[in-house]
N, CA and C atoms as an extended XYZ file, in Angstrom:
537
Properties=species:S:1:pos:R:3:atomname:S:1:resname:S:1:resid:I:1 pbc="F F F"
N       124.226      156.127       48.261 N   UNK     1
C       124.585      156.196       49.671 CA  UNK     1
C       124.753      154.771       50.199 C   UNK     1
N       125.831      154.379       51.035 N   UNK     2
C       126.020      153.547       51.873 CA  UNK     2
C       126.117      153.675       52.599 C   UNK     2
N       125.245      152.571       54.128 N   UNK     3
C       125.577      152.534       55.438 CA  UNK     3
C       126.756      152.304       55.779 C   UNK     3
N       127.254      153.453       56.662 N   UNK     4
C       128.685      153.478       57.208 CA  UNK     4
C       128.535      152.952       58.533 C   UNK     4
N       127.775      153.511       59.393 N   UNK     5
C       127.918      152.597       60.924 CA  UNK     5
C       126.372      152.990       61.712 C   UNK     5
N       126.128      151.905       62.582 N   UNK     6
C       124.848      151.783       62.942 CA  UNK     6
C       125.655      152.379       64.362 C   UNK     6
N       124.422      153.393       64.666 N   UNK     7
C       124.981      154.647       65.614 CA  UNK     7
C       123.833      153.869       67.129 C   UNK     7
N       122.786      153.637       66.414 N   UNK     8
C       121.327      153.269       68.021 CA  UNK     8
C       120.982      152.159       67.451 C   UNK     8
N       120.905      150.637       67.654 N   UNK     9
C       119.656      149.887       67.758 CA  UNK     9
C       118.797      149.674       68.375 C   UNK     9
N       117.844      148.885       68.140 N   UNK    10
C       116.395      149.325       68.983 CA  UNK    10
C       116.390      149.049       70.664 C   UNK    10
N       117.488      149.007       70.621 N   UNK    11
C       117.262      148.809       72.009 CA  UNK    11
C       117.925      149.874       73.403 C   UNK    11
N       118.995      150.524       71.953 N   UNK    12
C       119.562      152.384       72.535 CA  UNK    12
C       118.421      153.244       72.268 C   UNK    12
N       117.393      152.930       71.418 N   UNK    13
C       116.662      154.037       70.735 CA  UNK    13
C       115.700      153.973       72.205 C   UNK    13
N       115.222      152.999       72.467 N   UNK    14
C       114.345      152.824       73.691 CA  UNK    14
C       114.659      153.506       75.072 C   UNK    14
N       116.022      152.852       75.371 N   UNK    15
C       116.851      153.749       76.282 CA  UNK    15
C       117.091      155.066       75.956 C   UNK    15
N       117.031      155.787       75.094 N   UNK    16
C       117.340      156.818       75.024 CA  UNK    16
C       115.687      157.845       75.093 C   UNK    16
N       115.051      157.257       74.560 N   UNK    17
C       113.422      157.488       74.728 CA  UNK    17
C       113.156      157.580       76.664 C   UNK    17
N       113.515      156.429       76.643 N   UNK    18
C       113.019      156.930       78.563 CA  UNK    18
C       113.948      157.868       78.921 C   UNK    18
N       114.973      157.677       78.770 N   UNK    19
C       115.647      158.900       79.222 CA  UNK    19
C       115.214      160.363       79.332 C   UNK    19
N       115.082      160.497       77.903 N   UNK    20
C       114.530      161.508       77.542 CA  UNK    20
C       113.014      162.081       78.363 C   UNK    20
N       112.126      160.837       78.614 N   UNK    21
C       110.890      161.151       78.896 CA  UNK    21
C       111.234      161.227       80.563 C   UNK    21
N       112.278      160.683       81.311 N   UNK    22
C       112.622      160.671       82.704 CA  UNK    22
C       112.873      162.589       82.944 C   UNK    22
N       113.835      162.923       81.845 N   UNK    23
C       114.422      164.510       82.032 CA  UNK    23
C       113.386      165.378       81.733 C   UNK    23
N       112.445      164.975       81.096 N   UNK    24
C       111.326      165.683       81.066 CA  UNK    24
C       110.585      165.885       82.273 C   UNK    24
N       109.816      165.099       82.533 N   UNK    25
C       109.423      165.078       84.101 CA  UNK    25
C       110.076      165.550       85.230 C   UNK    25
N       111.227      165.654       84.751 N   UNK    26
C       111.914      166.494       86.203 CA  UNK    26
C       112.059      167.883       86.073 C   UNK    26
N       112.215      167.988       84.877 N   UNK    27
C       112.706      169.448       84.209 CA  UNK    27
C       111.120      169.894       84.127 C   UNK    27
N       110.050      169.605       84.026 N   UNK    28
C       108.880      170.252       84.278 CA  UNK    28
C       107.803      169.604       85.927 C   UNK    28
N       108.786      169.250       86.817 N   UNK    29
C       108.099      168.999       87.825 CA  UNK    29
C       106.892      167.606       87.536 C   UNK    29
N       106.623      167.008       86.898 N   UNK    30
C       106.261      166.259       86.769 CA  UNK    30
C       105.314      166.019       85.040 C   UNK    30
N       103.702      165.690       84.970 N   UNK    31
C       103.532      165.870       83.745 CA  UNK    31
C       102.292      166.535       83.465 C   UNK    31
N       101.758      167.678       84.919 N   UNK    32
C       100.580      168.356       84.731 CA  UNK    32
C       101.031      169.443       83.582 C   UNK    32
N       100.088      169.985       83.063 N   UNK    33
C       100.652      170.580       81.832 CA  UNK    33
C       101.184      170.274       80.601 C   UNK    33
N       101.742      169.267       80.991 N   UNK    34
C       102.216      168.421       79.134 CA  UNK    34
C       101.179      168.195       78.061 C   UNK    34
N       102.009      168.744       77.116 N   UNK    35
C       101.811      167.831       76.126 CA  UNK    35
C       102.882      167.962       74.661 C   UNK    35
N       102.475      166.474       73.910 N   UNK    36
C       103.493      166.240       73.048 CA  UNK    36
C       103.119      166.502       71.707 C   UNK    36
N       103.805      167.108       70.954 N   UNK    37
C       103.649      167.340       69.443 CA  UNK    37
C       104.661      166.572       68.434 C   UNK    37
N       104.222      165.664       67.556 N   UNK    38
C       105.345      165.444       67.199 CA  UNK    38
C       105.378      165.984       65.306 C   UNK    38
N       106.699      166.139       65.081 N   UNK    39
C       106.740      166.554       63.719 CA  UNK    39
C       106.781      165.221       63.010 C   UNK    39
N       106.008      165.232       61.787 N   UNK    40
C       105.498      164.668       60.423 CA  UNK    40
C       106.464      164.256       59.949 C   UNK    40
N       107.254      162.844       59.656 N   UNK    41
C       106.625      161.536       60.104 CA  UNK    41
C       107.072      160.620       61.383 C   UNK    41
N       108.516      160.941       61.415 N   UNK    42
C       109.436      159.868       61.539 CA  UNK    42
C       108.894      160.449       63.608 C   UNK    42
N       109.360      162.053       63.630 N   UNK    43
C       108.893      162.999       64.625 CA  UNK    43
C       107.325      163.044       65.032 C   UNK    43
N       106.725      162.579       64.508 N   UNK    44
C       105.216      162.046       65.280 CA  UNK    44
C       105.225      160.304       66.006 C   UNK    44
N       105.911      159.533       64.794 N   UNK    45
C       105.873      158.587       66.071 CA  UNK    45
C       106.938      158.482       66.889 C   UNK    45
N       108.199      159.376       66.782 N   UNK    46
C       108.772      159.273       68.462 CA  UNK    46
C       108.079      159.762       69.117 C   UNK    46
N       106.844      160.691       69.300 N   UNK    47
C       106.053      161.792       69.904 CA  UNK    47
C       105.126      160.398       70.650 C   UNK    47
N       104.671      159.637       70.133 N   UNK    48
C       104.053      158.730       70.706 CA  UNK    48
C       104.700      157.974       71.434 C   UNK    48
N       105.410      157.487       70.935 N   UNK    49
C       106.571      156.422       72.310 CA  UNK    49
C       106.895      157.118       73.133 C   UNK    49
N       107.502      158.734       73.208 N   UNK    50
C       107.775      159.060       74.331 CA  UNK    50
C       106.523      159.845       75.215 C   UNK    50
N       105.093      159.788       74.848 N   UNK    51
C       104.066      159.680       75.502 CA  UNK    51
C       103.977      158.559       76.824 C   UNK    51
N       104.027      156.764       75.538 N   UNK    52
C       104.138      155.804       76.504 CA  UNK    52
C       105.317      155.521       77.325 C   UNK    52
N       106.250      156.468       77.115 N   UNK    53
C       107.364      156.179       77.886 CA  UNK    53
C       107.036      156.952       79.607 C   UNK    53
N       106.281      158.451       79.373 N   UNK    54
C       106.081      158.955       80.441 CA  UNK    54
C       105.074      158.503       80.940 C   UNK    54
N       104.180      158.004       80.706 N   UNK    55
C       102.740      157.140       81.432 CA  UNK    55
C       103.154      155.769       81.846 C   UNK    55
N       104.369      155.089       81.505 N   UNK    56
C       104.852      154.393       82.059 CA  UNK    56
C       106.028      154.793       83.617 C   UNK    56
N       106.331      156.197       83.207 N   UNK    57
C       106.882      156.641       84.927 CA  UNK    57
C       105.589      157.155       85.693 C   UNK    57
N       104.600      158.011       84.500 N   UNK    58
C       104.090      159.053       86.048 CA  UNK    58
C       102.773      158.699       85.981 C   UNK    58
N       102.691      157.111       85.036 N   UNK    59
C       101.181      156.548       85.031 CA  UNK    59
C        99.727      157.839       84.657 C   UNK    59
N       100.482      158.723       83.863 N   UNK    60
C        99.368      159.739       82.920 CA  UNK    60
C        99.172      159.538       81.827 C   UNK    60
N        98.159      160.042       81.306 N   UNK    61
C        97.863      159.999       79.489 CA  UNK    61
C        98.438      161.369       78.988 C   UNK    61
N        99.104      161.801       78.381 N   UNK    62
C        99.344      163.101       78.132 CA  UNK    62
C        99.034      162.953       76.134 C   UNK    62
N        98.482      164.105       75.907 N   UNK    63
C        97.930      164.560       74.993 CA  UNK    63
C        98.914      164.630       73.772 C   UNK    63
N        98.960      164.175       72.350 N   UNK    64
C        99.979      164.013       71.108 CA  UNK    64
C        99.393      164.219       70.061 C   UNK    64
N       100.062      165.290       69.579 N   UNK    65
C        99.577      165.790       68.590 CA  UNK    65
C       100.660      165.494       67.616 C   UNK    65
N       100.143      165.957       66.157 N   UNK    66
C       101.310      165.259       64.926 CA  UNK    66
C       101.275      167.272       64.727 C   UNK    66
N       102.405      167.776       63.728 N   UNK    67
C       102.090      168.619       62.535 CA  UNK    67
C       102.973      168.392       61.489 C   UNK    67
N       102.097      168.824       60.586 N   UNK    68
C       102.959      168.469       59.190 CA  UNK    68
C       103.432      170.192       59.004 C   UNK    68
N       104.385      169.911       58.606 N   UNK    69
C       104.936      171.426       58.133 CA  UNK    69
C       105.406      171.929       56.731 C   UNK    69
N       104.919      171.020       55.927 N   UNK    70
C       105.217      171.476       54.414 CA  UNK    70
C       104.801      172.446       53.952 C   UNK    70
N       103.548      173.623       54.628 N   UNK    71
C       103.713      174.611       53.889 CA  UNK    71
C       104.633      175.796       54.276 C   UNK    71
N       105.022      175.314       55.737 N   UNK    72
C       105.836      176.128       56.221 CA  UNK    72
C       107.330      176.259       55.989 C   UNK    72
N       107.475      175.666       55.059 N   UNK    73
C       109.200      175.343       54.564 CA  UNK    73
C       109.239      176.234       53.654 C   UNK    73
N       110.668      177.236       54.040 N   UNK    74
C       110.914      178.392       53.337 CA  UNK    74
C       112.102      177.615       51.968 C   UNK    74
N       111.965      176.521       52.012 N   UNK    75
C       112.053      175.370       50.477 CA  UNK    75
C       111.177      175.089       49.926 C   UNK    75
N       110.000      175.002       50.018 N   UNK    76
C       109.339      174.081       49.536 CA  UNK    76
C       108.847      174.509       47.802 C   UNK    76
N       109.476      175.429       46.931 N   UNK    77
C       109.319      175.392       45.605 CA  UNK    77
C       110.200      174.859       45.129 C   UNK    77
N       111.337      174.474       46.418 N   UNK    78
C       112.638      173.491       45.336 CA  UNK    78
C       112.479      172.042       45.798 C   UNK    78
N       111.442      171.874       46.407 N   UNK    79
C       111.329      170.613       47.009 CA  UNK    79
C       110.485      169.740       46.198 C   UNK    79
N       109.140      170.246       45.180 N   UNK    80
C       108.525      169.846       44.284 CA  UNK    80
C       107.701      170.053       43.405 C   UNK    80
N       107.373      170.423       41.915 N   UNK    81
C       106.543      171.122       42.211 CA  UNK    81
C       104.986      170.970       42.490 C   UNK    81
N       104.582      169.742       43.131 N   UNK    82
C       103.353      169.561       43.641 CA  UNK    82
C       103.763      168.933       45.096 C   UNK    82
N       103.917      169.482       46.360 N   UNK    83
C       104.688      169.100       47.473 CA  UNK    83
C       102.906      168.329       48.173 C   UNK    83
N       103.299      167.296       48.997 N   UNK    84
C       102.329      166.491       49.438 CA  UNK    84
C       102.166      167.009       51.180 C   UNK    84
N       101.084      167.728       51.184 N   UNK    85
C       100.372      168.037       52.308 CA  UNK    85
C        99.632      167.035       52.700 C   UNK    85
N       100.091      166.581       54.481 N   UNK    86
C        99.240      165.919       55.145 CA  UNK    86
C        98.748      166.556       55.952 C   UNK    86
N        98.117      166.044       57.060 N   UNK    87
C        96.922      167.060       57.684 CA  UNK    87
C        97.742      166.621       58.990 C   UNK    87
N        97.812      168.348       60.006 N   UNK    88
C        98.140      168.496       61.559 CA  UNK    88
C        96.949      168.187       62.159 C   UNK    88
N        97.174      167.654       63.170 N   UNK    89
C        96.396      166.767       64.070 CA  UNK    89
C        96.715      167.372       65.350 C   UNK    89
N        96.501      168.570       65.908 N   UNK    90
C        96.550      168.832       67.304 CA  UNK    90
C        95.303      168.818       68.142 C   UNK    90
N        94.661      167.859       68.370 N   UNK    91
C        93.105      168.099       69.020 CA  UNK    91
C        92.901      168.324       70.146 C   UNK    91
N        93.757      169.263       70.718 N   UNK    92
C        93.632      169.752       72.168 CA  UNK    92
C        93.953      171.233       71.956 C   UNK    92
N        93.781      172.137       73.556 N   UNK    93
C        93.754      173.357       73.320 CA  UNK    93
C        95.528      173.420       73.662 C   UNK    93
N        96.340      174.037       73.189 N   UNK    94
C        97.944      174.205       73.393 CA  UNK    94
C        98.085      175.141       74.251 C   UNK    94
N        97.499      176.693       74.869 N   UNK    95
C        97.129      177.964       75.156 CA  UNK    95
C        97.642      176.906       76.551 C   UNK    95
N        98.902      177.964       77.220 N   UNK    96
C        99.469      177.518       78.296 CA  UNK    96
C        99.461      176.265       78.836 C   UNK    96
N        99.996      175.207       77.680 N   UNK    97
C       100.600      173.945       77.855 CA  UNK    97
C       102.196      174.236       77.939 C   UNK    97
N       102.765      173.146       78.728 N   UNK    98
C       104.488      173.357       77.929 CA  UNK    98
C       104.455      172.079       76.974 C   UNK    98
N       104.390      172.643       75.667 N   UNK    99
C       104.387      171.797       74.570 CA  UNK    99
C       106.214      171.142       74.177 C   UNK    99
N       106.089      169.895       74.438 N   UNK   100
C       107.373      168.846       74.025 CA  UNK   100
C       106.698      168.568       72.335 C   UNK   100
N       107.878      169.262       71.731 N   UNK   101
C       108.156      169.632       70.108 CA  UNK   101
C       109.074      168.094       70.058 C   UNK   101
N       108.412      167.243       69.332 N   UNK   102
C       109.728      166.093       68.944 CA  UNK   102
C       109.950      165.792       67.240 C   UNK   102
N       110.967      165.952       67.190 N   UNK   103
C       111.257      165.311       65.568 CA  UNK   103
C       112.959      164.458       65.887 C   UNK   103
N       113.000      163.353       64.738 N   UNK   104
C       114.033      162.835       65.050 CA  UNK   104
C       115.493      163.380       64.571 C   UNK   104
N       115.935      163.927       63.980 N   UNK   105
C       117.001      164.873       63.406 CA  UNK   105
C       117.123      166.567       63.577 C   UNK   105
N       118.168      166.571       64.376 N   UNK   106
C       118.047      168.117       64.807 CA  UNK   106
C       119.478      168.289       63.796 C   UNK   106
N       119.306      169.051       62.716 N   UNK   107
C       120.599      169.194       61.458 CA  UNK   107
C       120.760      170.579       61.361 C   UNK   107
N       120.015      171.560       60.733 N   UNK   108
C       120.584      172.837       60.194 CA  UNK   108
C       119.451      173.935       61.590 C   UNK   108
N       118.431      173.619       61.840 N   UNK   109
C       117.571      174.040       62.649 CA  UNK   109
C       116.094      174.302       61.791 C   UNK   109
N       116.292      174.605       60.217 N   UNK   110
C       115.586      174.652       59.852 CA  UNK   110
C       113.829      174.474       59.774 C   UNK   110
N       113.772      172.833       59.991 N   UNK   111
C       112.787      172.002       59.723 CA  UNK   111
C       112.341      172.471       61.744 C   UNK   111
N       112.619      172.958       62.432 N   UNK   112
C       111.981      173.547       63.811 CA  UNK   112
C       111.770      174.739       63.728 C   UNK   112
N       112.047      175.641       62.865 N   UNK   113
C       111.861      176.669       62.822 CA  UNK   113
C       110.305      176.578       62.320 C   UNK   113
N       110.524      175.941       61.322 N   UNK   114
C       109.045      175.931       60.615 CA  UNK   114
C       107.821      175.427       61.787 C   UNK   114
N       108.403      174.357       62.081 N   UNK   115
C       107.282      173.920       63.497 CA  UNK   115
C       107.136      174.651       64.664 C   UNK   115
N       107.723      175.605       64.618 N   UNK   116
C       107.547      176.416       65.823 CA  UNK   116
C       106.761      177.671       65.443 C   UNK   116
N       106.807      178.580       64.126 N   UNK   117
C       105.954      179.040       63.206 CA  UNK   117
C       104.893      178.291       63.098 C   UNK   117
N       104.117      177.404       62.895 N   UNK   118
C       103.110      176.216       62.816 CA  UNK   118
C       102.478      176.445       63.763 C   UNK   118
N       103.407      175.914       65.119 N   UNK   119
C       102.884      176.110       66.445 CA  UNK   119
C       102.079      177.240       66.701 C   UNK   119
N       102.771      177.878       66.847 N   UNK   120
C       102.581      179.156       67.213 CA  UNK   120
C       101.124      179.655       66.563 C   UNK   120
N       101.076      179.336       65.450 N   UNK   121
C        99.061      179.826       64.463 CA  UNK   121
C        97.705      178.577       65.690 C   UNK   121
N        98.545      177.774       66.191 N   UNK   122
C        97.754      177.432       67.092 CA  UNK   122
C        97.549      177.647       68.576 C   UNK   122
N        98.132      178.612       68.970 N   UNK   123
C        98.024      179.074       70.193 CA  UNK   123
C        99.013      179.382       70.835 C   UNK   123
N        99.333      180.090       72.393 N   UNK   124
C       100.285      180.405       73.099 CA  UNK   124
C       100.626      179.563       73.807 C   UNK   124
N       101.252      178.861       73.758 N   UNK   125
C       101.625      177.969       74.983 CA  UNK   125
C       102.602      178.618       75.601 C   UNK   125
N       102.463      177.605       77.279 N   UNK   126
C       103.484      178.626       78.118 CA  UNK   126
C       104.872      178.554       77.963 C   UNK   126
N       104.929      177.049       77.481 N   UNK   127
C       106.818      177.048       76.670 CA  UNK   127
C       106.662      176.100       75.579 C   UNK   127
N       107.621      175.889       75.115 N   UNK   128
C       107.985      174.924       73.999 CA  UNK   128
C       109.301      174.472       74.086 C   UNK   128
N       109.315      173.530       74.437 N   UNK   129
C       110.803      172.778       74.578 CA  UNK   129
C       111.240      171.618       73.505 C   UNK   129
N       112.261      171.711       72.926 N   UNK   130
C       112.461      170.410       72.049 CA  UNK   130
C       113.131      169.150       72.252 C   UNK   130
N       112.879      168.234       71.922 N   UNK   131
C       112.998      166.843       72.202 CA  UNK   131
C       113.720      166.464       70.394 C   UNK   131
N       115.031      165.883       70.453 N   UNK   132
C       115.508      165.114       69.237 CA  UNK   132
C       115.811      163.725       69.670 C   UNK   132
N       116.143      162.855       68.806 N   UNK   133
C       116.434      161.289       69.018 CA  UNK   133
C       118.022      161.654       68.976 C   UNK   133
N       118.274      162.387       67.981 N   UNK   134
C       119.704      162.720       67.122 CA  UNK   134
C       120.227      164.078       67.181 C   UNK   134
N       120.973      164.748       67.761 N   UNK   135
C       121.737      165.972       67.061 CA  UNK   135
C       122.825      165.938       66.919 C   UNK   135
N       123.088      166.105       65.805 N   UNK   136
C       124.191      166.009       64.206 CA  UNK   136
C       124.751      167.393       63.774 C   UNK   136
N       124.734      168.600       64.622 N   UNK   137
C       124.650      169.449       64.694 CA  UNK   137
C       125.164      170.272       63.248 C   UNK   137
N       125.843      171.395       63.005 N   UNK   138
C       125.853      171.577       61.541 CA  UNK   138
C       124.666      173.139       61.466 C   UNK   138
N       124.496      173.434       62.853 N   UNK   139
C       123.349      174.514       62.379 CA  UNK   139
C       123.567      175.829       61.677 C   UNK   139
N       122.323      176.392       61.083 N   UNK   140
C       122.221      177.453       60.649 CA  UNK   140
C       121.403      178.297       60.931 C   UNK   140
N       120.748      178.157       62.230 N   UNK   141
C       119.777      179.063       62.786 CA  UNK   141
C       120.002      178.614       64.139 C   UNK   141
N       119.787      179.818       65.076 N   UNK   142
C       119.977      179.769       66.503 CA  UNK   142
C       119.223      178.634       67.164 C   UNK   142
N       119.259      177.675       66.822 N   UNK   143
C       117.872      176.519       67.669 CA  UNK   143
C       119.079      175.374       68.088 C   UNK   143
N       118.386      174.965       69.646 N   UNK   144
C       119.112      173.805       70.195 CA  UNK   144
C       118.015      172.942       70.820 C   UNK   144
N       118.182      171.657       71.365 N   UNK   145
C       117.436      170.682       71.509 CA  UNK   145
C       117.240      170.904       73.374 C   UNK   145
N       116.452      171.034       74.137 N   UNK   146
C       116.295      170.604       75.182 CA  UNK   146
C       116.939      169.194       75.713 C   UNK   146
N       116.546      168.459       74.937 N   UNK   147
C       116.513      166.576       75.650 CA  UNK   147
C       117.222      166.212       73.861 C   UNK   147
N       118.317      165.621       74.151 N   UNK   148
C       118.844      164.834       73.164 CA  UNK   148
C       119.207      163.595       73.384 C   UNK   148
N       118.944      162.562       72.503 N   UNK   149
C       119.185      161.290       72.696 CA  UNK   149
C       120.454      160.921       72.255 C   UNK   149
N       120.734      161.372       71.584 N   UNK   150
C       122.590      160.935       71.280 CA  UNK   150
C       122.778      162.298       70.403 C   UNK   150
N       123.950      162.755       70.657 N   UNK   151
C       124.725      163.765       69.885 CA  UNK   151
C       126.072      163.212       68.910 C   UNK   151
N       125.428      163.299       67.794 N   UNK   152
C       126.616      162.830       66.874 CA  UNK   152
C       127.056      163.548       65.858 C   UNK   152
N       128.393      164.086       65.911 N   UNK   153
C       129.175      164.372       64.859 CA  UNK   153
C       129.113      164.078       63.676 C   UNK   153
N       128.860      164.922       62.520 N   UNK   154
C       128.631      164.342       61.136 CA  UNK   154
C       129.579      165.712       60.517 C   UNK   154
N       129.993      164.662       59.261 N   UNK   155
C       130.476      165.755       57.880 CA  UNK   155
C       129.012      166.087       57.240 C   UNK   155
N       129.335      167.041       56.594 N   UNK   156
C       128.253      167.521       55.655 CA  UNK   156
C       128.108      166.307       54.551 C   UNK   156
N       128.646      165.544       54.346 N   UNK   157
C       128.453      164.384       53.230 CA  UNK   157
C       127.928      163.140       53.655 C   UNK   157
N       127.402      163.471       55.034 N   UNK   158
C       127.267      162.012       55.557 CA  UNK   158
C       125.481      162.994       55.871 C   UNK   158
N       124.750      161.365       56.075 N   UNK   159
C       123.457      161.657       56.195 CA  UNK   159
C       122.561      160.844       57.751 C   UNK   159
N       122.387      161.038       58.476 N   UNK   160
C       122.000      160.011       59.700 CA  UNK   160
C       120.497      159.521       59.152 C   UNK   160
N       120.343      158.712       58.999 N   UNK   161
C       118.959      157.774       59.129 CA  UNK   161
C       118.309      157.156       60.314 C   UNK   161
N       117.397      158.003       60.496 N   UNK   162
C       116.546      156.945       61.282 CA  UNK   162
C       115.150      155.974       61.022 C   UNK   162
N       115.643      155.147       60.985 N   UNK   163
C       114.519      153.675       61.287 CA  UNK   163
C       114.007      153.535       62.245 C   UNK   163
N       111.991      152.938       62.330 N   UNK   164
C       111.641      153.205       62.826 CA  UNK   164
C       110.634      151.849       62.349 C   UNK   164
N       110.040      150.703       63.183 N   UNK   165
C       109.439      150.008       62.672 CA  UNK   165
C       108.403      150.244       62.698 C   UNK   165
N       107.485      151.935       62.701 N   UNK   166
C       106.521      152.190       62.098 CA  UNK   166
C       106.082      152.557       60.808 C   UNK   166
N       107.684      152.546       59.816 N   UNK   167
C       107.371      153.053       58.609 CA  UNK   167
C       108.527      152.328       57.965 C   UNK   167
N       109.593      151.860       58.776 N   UNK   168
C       111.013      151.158       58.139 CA  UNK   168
C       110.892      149.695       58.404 C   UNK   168
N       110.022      149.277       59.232 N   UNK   169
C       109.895      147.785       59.724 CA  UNK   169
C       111.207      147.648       60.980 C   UNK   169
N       111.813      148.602       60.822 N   UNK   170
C       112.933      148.282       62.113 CA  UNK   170
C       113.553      149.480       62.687 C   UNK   170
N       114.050      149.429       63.825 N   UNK   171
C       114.418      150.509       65.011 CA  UNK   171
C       115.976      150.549       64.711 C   UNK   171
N       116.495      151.536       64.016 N   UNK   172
C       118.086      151.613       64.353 CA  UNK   172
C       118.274      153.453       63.294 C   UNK   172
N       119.230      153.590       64.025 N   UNK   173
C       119.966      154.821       63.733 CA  UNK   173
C       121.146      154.563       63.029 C   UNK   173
N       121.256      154.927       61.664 N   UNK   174
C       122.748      154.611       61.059 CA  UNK   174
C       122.855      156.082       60.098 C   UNK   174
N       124.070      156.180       60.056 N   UNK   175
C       125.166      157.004       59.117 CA  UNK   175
C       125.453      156.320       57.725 C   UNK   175
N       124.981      157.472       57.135 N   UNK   176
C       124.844      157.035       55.875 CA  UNK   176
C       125.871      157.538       54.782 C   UNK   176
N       126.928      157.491       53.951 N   UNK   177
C       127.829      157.843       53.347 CA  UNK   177
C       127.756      157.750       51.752 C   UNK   177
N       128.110      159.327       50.873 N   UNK   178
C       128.386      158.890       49.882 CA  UNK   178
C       129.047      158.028       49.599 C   UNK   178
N       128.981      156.782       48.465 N   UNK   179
C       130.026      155.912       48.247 CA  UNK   179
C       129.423      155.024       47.384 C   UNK   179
């Protein structure tokens, strides 16, 4: 694979983070009731930035949870055959929160399906809304994003990457191409 074109650098990814955390707050009246979940890995730490993004408008702490969803992947015997479970981290009660679901790639719908199955073994919350950095759309299950940070067009041969200088050392969104 080769990088074909850098779609966010860190400084759209940011802007697009408040954004996101601005439409939130309006779209739920402010941030009583929140809280954030983010999906395992890349989707737990946007879950945190866009925590500090809303305590930087509505000056709250709101509650972030991670989940990992590897056992919930209706793949996961073609994925390895010893697949690496990390541990969900929700340490609050969810039971009529409106839980903000974040992962950074919204692609086939798949990988939300599973987190929303996940969710769900931990309680009722009163909604669940989703939060992407990216939708690349391409789906195969009825799921759409609440709050999207950029919507981008992809072939099936192309791959979006996101970087993240909590695990990549750097903040940028690029398209990635066989070649």
């Amino acid at each position: 694979m080769r990088e074909k074109t850098k779609i966010l650098d860190v400084e759209a990814m940011a802007r697009s983070l408040m954004r996101i955390a601005h439409e939130i707050l309006e779209h739920n009246r402010g941030s009583r009731d929140l809280a954030i979940v983010g999906i395992r890995s890349r989707g737990a730490h946007l879950a945190v930035r866009l925590a500090e993004c809303i305590k930087k408008i509505d000056n709250k702490e709101i509650p972030v949870g991670i989940l990992d969803i590897t056992l919930y992947r209706d793949d996961l015997t073609l994925l390895t055959a010893q697949p690496v479970v990390h541990k969900t981290e929700i340490n609050f009660d969810i039971h009529d929160k409106n839980i903000i679901l974040v992962d950074d790639v919204l692609y086939t719908g798949r990988t939300i399906r599973c987190a929303l199955s996940e969710l769900i073994d931990f309680g009722r919350p009163q909604t669940i809304q989703l939060a992407v950095l990216i939708d690349r759309g391409h789906r195969e299950l009825p799921i759409r994003a609440d709050y999207v940070g950029k919507n981008i067009p992809t072939s099936q041969d192309e791959m979006v990457e996101v970087r993240m200088s909590e695990v990549d050392g750097k903040d940028e969104v690029v398209i990635m191409e066989k070649g």
